[in-house]
N, C-alpha and C positions, 0 to 999 in steps of 0.2 A: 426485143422479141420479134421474130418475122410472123407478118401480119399473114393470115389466110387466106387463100381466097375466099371471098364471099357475096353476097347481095349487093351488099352499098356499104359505102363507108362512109360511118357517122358518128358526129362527136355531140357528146351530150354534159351540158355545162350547167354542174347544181344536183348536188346530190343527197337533199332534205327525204325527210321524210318522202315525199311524193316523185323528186326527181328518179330517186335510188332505185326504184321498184318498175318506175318509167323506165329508166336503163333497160334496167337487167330484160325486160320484155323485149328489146330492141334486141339482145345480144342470145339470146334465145329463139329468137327467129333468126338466126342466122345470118345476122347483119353483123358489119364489121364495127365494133363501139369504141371509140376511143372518150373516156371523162375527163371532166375535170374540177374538181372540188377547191374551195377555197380552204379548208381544212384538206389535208393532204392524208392523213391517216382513213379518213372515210373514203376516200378512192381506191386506195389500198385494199382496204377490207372489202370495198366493191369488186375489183379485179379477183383478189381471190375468193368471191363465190361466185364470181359470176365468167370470169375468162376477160377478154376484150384487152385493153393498156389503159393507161391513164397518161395525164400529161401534167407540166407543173406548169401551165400559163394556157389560157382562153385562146389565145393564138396556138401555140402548140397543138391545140386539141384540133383544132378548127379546119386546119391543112391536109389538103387535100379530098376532104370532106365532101359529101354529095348534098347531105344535109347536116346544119346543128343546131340540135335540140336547146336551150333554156329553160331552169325552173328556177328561179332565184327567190331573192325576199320581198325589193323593191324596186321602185326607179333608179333608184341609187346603184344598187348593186345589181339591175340591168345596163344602167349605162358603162359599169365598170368592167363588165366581161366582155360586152360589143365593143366598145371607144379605145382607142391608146395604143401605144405602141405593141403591148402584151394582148390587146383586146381581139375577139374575133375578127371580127371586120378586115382586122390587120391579116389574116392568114386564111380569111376562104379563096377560094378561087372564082373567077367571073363567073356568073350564070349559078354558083351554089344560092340555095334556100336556107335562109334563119327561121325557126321555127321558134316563137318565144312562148312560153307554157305560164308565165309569169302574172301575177295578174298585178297588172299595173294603169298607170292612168294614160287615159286617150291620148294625152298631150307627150307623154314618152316615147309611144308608141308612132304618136306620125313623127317625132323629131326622128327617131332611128330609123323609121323606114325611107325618111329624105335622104338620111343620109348612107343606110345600105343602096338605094339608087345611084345616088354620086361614085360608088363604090364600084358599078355594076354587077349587083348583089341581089337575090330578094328577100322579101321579109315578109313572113304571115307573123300577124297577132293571135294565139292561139289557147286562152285560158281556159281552163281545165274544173271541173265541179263532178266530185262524188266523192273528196275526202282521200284515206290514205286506203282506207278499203277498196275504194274504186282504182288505185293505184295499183295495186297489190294483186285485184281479179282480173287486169287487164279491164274493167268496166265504166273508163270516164267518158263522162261527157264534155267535146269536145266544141269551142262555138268558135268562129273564125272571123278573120276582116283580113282585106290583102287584095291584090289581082289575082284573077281569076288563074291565070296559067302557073303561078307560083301554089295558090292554093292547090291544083291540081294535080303537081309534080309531089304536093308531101303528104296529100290524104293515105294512100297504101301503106304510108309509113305509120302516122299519127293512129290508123284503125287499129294495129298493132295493140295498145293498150286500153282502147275506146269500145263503147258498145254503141256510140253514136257521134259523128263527126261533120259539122256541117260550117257552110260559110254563109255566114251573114251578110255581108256586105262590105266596103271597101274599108281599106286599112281606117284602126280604130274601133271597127264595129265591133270585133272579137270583145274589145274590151267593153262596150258596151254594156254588151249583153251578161257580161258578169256581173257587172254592175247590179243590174236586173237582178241576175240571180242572189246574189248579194241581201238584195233589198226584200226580196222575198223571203229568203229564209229567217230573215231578222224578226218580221213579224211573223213566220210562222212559229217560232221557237218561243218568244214570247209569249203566242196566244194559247201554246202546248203548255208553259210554261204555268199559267194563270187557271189553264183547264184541271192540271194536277192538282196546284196548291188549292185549288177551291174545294177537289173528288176530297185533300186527303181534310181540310177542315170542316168539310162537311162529316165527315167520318165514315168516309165511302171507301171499298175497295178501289183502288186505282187500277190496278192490272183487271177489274171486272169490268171497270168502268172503260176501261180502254177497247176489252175486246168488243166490247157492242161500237162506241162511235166512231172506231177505224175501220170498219165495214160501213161507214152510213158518206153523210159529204163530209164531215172531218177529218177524214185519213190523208195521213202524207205520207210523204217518205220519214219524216222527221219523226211521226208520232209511231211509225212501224221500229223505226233502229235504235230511238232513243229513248223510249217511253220507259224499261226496263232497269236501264242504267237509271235514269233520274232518278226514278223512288228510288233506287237503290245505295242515291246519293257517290255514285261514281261518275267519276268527270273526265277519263282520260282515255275517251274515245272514240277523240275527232280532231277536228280542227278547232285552234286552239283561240282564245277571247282575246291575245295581244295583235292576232293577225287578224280577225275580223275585224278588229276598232281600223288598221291600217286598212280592209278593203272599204269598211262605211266611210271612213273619212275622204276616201278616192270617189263613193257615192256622193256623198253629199256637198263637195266641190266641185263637182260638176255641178249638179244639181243646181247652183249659185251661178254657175256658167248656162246654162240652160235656159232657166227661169220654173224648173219642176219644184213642186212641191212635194217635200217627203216628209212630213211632221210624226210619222209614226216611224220610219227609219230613226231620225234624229231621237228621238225619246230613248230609242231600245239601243242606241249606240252610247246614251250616258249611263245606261243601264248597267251594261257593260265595262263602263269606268267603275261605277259603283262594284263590278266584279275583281277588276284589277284591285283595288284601292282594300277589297278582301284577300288578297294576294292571288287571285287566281287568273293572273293572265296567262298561264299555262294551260289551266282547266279547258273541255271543250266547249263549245260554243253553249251545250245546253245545260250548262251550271246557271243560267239565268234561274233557273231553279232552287238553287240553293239561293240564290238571293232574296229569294221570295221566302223562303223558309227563315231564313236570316231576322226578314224584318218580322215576320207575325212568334220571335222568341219573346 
Protein backbone atom coordinates (compact mmCIF):
# COMPACT_ATOMS: atom_id res chain seq x y z
CA UNK A 1 0.00 0.00 0.00
CA UNK A 2 1.68 3.54 -0.96
CA UNK A 3 2.02 5.24 2.22
CA UNK A 4 0.67 9.07 2.34
CA UNK A 5 2.05 11.86 3.03
CA UNK A 6 1.70 12.79 6.29
CA UNK A 7 2.89 14.20 9.92
CA UNK A 8 5.38 11.58 10.99
CA UNK A 9 5.83 8.24 10.74
CA UNK A 10 5.06 5.83 13.37
CA UNK A 11 5.01 2.49 14.39
CA UNK A 12 3.11 1.25 17.19
CA UNK A 13 3.99 -2.21 18.69
CA UNK A 14 0.97 -3.95 21.04
CA UNK A 15 -2.33 -3.70 20.20
CA UNK A 16 -4.24 -4.83 23.75
CA UNK A 17 -6.97 -3.44 24.86
CA UNK A 18 -5.20 0.14 25.53
CA UNK A 19 -2.49 -0.11 22.60
CA UNK A 20 -5.47 -0.51 19.97
CA UNK A 21 -7.34 2.80 20.84
CA UNK A 22 -3.61 4.43 21.34
CA UNK A 23 -3.15 3.71 17.65
CA UNK A 24 -5.87 4.50 16.12
CA UNK A 25 -5.66 8.24 17.93
CA UNK A 26 -2.20 8.47 16.35
CA UNK A 27 -3.55 7.58 12.86
CA UNK A 28 -6.47 10.08 13.25
CA UNK A 29 -4.40 12.82 13.75
CA UNK A 30 -2.87 12.33 10.80
CA UNK A 31 0.08 10.59 11.52
CA UNK A 32 1.47 7.99 9.31
CA UNK A 33 0.91 4.47 11.73
CA UNK A 34 2.36 1.38 10.78
CA UNK A 35 1.38 -1.69 13.82
CA UNK A 36 2.18 -4.45 14.79
CA UNK A 37 0.46 -7.21 16.70
CA UNK A 38 1.75 -10.40 17.99
CA UNK A 39 -1.69 -11.83 17.03
CA UNK A 40 -1.77 -10.87 13.37
CA UNK A 41 -5.68 -10.96 12.97
CA UNK A 42 -6.00 -7.94 15.49
CA UNK A 43 -3.72 -5.81 13.21
CA UNK A 44 -5.86 -6.47 10.57
CA UNK A 45 -9.01 -5.66 11.96
CA UNK A 46 -7.04 -2.50 13.32
CA UNK A 47 -6.00 -1.48 9.63
CA UNK A 48 -9.34 -1.90 8.59
CA UNK A 49 -11.03 0.61 10.94
CA UNK A 50 -8.67 2.53 11.36
CA UNK A 51 -6.43 3.04 7.81
CA UNK A 52 -2.45 3.12 8.43
CA UNK A 53 -0.41 -0.79 7.51
CA UNK A 54 0.69 -3.22 9.62
CA UNK A 55 3.66 -5.22 9.58
CA UNK A 56 4.49 -8.94 10.45
CA UNK A 57 7.76 -8.45 12.77
CA UNK A 58 8.68 -5.43 15.40
CA UNK A 59 11.46 -4.61 12.95
CA UNK A 60 9.25 -4.20 10.04
CA UNK A 61 7.18 -1.93 11.81
CA UNK A 62 9.97 0.00 13.29
CA UNK A 63 11.65 1.23 9.80
CA UNK A 64 11.85 4.23 9.06
CA UNK A 65 10.06 5.33 11.83
CA UNK A 66 10.21 8.85 13.62
CA UNK A 67 8.85 7.29 16.63
CA UNK A 68 7.75 3.70 18.06
CA UNK A 69 5.07 3.50 20.21
CA UNK A 70 4.99 0.06 22.76
CA UNK A 71 2.13 -1.23 24.86
CA UNK A 72 2.85 -4.87 25.71
CA UNK A 73 2.24 -7.30 28.79
CA UNK A 74 5.55 -7.55 30.38
CA UNK A 75 9.44 -7.52 30.55
CA UNK A 76 9.29 -10.34 28.79
CA UNK A 77 7.36 -9.48 26.02
CA UNK A 78 9.15 -5.89 26.08
CA UNK A 79 12.26 -7.40 25.65
CA UNK A 80 10.84 -9.43 22.72
CA UNK A 81 9.65 -6.70 20.39
CA UNK A 82 13.01 -4.22 21.22
CA UNK A 83 15.88 -7.24 21.26
CA UNK A 84 16.73 -9.73 18.20
CA UNK A 85 17.07 -9.91 14.96
CA UNK A 86 13.04 -9.42 14.19
CA UNK A 87 13.15 -6.79 17.37
CA UNK A 88 12.87 -2.94 16.99
CA UNK A 89 15.92 -1.83 17.77
CA UNK A 90 17.03 -3.82 14.83
CA UNK A 91 15.13 -1.43 12.33
CA UNK A 92 14.76 2.18 13.71
CA UNK A 93 16.92 4.47 12.32
CA UNK A 94 19.80 6.69 14.37
CA UNK A 95 18.45 9.42 16.39
CA UNK A 96 14.41 7.69 16.34
CA UNK A 97 12.66 7.65 19.83
CA UNK A 98 11.22 4.28 21.57
CA UNK A 99 8.35 5.39 23.30
CA UNK A 100 7.46 2.33 25.86
CA UNK A 101 3.72 2.52 27.20
CA UNK A 102 4.29 -0.73 29.04
CA UNK A 103 4.40 -0.89 32.50
CA UNK A 104 7.21 -2.69 33.39
CA UNK A 105 10.07 -2.83 36.12
CA UNK A 106 12.76 -0.28 36.50
CA UNK A 107 15.43 -2.78 35.98
CA UNK A 108 13.97 -3.47 32.07
CA UNK A 109 13.62 -0.41 31.55
CA UNK A 110 17.40 1.04 32.16
CA UNK A 111 18.58 -2.44 30.59
CA UNK A 112 16.90 -1.31 27.27
CA UNK A 113 17.69 2.07 27.34
CA UNK A 114 21.65 1.07 27.68
CA UNK A 115 21.10 -0.66 25.13
CA UNK A 116 18.96 1.63 22.65
CA UNK A 117 22.09 4.14 23.51
CA UNK A 118 24.54 1.50 22.21
CA UNK A 119 22.14 1.51 19.25
CA UNK A 120 22.17 5.28 18.76
CA UNK A 121 18.55 5.24 19.66
CA UNK A 122 16.48 6.92 22.34
CA UNK A 123 14.24 5.58 24.85
CA UNK A 124 11.44 7.25 27.01
CA UNK A 125 9.78 5.02 29.89
CA UNK A 126 6.47 6.08 29.39
CA UNK A 127 3.44 4.20 31.38
CA UNK A 128 0.22 5.06 31.15
CA UNK A 129 -3.01 5.24 34.07
CA UNK A 130 -6.74 5.87 33.25
CA UNK A 131 -7.68 2.29 32.13
CA UNK A 132 -9.19 1.43 28.70
CA UNK A 133 -11.56 4.37 28.98
CA UNK A 134 -8.74 6.63 29.23
CA UNK A 135 -7.52 4.90 26.18
CA UNK A 136 -10.49 5.24 24.05
CA UNK A 137 -11.22 9.30 25.25
CA UNK A 138 -7.74 10.18 24.27
CA UNK A 139 -7.65 10.92 28.42
CA UNK A 140 -4.47 9.11 29.89
CA UNK A 141 -2.17 10.04 32.04
CA UNK A 142 0.97 9.98 31.00
CA UNK A 143 4.33 9.99 33.71
CA UNK A 144 7.77 9.74 32.13
CA UNK A 145 11.68 8.93 32.85
CA UNK A 146 14.25 9.37 29.87
CA UNK A 147 16.68 12.56 28.77
CA UNK A 148 15.21 15.30 28.50
CA UNK A 149 15.59 16.01 24.52
CA UNK A 150 14.09 12.55 23.84
CA UNK A 151 11.40 13.31 26.13
CA UNK A 152 10.81 16.53 24.33
CA UNK A 153 10.84 15.22 20.71
CA UNK A 154 7.83 12.66 21.67
CA UNK A 155 5.41 14.77 24.22
CA UNK A 156 3.29 16.32 20.80
CA UNK A 157 2.91 13.02 20.01
CA UNK A 158 2.20 11.17 23.39
CA UNK A 159 -0.51 14.45 24.23
CA UNK A 160 -2.25 12.97 21.18
CA UNK A 161 -4.08 10.49 23.63
CA UNK A 162 -3.25 12.10 27.08
CA UNK A 163 -5.00 14.73 29.08
CA UNK A 164 -1.77 15.03 31.00
CA UNK A 165 1.83 14.13 30.02
CA UNK A 166 4.69 14.97 32.17
CA UNK A 167 8.45 13.77 32.96
CA UNK A 168 9.53 12.71 36.10
CA UNK A 169 12.99 12.28 35.93
CA UNK A 170 15.61 10.27 34.35
CA UNK A 171 15.20 6.79 32.69
CA UNK A 172 13.24 4.55 35.07
CA UNK A 173 11.36 7.30 36.85
CA UNK A 174 8.45 6.79 34.46
CA UNK A 175 8.20 3.52 35.78
CA UNK A 176 8.40 4.57 39.14
CA UNK A 177 5.90 6.55 39.40
CA UNK A 178 3.46 3.76 38.39
CA UNK A 179 4.50 1.88 40.72
CA UNK A 180 3.11 4.70 43.03
CA UNK A 181 0.11 4.70 41.10
CA UNK A 182 -0.19 1.18 41.46
CA UNK A 183 0.16 1.26 45.22
CA UNK A 184 -2.42 3.81 45.52
CA UNK A 185 -5.11 2.50 43.81
CA UNK A 186 -4.74 -0.86 45.63
CA UNK A 187 -5.50 0.57 48.88
CA UNK A 188 -7.93 2.84 47.48
CA UNK A 189 -10.13 -0.11 46.04
CA UNK A 190 -9.83 -1.92 48.99
CA UNK A 191 -10.97 0.78 51.48
CA UNK A 192 -14.00 1.37 48.63
CA UNK A 193 -14.16 -2.06 48.84
CA UNK A 194 -14.76 -2.36 52.93
CA UNK A 195 -16.77 1.05 52.73
CA UNK A 196 -19.55 -0.80 50.49
CA UNK A 197 -19.47 -4.10 52.27
CA UNK A 198 -19.97 -2.40 55.63
CA UNK A 199 -23.13 0.51 53.92
CA UNK A 200 -24.62 -2.89 52.46
CA UNK A 201 -24.45 -5.11 56.03
CA UNK A 202 -25.39 -2.38 57.79
CA UNK A 203 -28.50 -2.16 55.68
CA UNK A 204 -27.85 1.09 54.28
CA UNK A 205 -28.39 2.32 50.78
CA UNK A 206 -25.09 2.27 48.96
CA UNK A 207 -25.76 4.40 45.99
CA UNK A 208 -27.21 6.99 49.15
CA UNK A 209 -24.45 6.47 51.02
CA UNK A 210 -22.09 7.16 48.14
CA UNK A 211 -23.73 10.31 47.09
CA UNK A 212 -22.92 12.14 50.34
CA UNK A 213 -19.22 10.82 50.96
CA UNK A 214 -17.90 11.36 47.52
CA UNK A 215 -18.54 14.97 47.85
CA UNK A 216 -16.83 15.07 51.47
CA UNK A 217 -12.65 13.78 51.57
CA UNK A 218 -13.63 10.34 50.48
CA UNK A 219 -14.14 10.75 46.82
CA UNK A 220 -11.89 9.47 44.29
CA UNK A 221 -11.80 8.71 41.08
CA UNK A 222 -12.40 5.05 41.94
CA UNK A 223 -15.45 5.75 44.22
CA UNK A 224 -16.87 8.06 41.21
CA UNK A 225 -16.64 5.20 38.19
CA UNK A 226 -16.69 2.18 40.19
CA UNK A 227 -19.16 2.52 42.94
CA UNK A 228 -22.17 1.67 40.57
CA UNK A 229 -20.85 -1.41 39.01
CA UNK A 230 -19.76 -2.85 42.42
CA UNK A 231 -23.18 -3.08 43.97
CA UNK A 232 -24.18 -4.02 40.88
CA UNK A 233 -21.87 -6.94 41.30
CA UNK A 234 -20.35 -6.23 37.49
CA UNK A 235 -16.81 -6.70 37.10
CA UNK A 236 -15.82 -6.06 33.50
CA UNK A 237 -14.88 -2.72 33.57
CA UNK A 238 -11.36 -1.98 33.86
CA UNK A 239 -8.32 -3.25 34.28
CA UNK A 240 -8.16 -6.51 34.94
CA UNK A 241 -6.88 -8.57 38.73
CA UNK A 242 -4.15 -10.95 36.63
CA UNK A 243 -2.46 -7.58 35.54
CA UNK A 244 -2.56 -5.75 38.57
CA UNK A 245 -1.17 -8.92 40.80
CA UNK A 246 1.82 -8.55 37.73
CA UNK A 247 2.16 -4.48 38.44
CA UNK A 248 1.98 -5.16 42.63
CA UNK A 249 4.52 -7.88 42.25
CA UNK A 250 6.93 -5.18 40.08
CA UNK A 251 5.83 -2.91 43.34
CA UNK A 252 6.71 -4.91 45.85
CA UNK A 253 10.18 -6.07 44.41
CA UNK A 254 11.29 -3.23 44.41
CA UNK A 255 10.10 -2.26 47.38
CA UNK A 256 12.71 -5.21 48.67
CA UNK A 257 15.24 -3.44 46.56
CA UNK A 258 14.59 -0.08 48.13
CA UNK A 259 14.14 -0.97 51.62
CA UNK A 260 10.04 0.76 51.48
CA UNK A 261 7.61 -0.52 53.38
CA UNK A 262 4.29 -1.39 51.84
CA UNK A 263 2.43 -3.76 54.35
CA UNK A 264 -0.99 -2.53 53.01
CA UNK A 265 0.11 -3.07 49.20
CA UNK A 266 1.27 -6.70 50.10
CA UNK A 267 -2.14 -7.55 52.10
CA UNK A 268 -4.47 -6.29 49.07
CA UNK A 269 -2.16 -7.99 46.45
CA UNK A 270 -2.97 -11.59 48.32
CA UNK A 271 -6.30 -10.31 48.28
CA UNK A 272 -6.36 -10.47 44.89
CA UNK A 273 -4.92 -13.96 44.63
CA UNK A 274 -7.73 -14.86 46.82
CA UNK A 275 -9.66 -13.19 43.58
CA UNK A 276 -7.88 -15.24 41.01
CA UNK A 277 -8.19 -18.44 43.05
CA UNK A 278 -12.28 -17.39 42.52
CA UNK A 279 -11.69 -17.46 39.07
CA UNK A 280 -11.64 -13.89 38.47
CA UNK A 281 -8.49 -12.91 37.15
CA UNK A 282 -10.08 -11.47 34.29
CA UNK A 283 -12.65 -9.49 36.68
CA UNK A 284 -11.73 -5.74 37.10
CA UNK A 285 -9.60 -4.76 39.61
CA UNK A 286 -12.76 -3.64 41.80
CA UNK A 287 -14.28 -7.28 42.27
CA UNK A 288 -12.30 -6.99 45.61
CA UNK A 289 -15.64 -6.55 46.30
CA UNK A 290 -17.22 -9.51 45.66
CA UNK A 291 -14.59 -11.02 47.68
CA UNK A 292 -15.69 -9.41 50.52
CA UNK A 293 -19.26 -10.40 49.77
CA UNK A 294 -17.88 -14.03 49.24
CA UNK A 295 -16.59 -14.25 52.66
CA UNK A 296 -19.73 -12.73 54.88
CA UNK A 297 -22.11 -15.82 52.61
Amino acid sequence: MKRERTMTKLAFLGLGVMGYPMAGHLQAAGHDVCVYNRTGTKAEKWVAEHGGQMAATPKEAAEEADFVMACVGNDDDLREVCLGRDGAFAGMRDGAVFVDHTTVSAKVTEELYAKAQEAGLNFVDAPISGGQAGAENGQLSIMCGGDQPAYDAAEPVMTIYAKLCRRIGETGAGQMTKMCNQIAIAGLVQGLSEALHFAERAGLDGRAVVEVISQGAAGSWQMANRYETMLDDEFDHGFAVDWMRKDLGICLATANETGASLPVTALVDQFYKDVQNMGGGRWDTSSLFRRLRKLSE
